[in-house]
C-alpha positions, 0 to 999 in steps of 0.5 A: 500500500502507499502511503499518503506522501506518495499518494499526494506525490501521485495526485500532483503528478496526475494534476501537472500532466492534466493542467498541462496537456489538451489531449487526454482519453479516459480508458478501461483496460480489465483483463489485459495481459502483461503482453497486451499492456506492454504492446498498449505501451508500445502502441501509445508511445510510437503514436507520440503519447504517454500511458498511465494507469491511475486510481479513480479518487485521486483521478477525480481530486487531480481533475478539479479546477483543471478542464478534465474535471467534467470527464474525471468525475464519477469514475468507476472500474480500472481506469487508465490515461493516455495522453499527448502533446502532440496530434490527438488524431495519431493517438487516437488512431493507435487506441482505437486500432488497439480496442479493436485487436483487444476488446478489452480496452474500451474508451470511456472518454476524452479531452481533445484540444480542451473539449470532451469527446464521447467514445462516439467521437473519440472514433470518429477522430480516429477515422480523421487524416493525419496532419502529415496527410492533410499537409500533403494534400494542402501542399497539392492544392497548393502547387497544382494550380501552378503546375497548371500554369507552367503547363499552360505555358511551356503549351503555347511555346511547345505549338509555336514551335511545332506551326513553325516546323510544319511551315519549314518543311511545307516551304511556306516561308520564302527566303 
């Protein structure tokens, strides 16, 4: 058992990474195995995110004041965190993908850019491109229009030079 300093060490950690982070998904893991949490772990990391199991009522104490609190307030069951800095959409991705190989780990709920999202949303996020992927077709729609244009160009001067060929080879030009 832990004793109270290291419980309040544990609530003030909880509350740093609360008050600090956007990105938060509430998560129930019964009846993982040590494989399935070190694959959890695994999955949460390579997708940019942090993983922590954490107890309901110290949970709930962490929350207050901070914009997890609707979220973390009457928890029940085995409840861990992942959270992240970074893009939501890449964590939720891997968490979702993870719930679906192991029907075990279920949402329960999520913090997203300071808003909470249900299990409902939490998937359609999931569903959402990557910002690598929404950049890429941004940059496309960007250079496409330009390409176009070069295109366009380089046309004009491709048909002049071949109506100027023709005519040589037709002798319509007179020296």
């Amino acid at each position: 058992m832990k004793d109270r300093k290291q419980k309040q060490a544990d609530l003030d950690a909880l509350r740093e990474i609360l008050s600090q982070t956007d990105n938060v998904f509430l998560t129930g893991f019964e009846k993982l195995t040590v494989d399935q949490d070190f694959t959890l772990r695994k999955t949460v990391r390579e997708a940019g995110g942090r993983y922590k199991v954490i107890k309901n009522t110290i949970a709930e104490k962490a929350a207050a004041g901070t914009n997890a609190e609707p979220v973390m307030s009457g928890l029940a069951g085995m409840t861990s965190v992942a959270y992240t800095k970074a893009d939501p959409v890449a964590l939720a991705k891997a968490l979702t993908k993870y719930a679906k190989d192991n029907p075990t780990f279920t949402f329960k709920a999520g913090i997203v850019e300071g808003r909470v999202f249900n299990v409902a949303s939490i998937e359609a996020l999931a569903s959402m491109p990557s910002k690598e992927e929404i950049y890429a077709k941004l940059l496309f729609l960007i250079q496409a229009p330009a390409q176009r244009l070069v295109t366009v160009t380089n046309a004009v001067g491709r048909n002049l030079a071949v109506v100027v060929d023709q005519g040589v080879k037709e002798n319509k030009f007179s020296s």
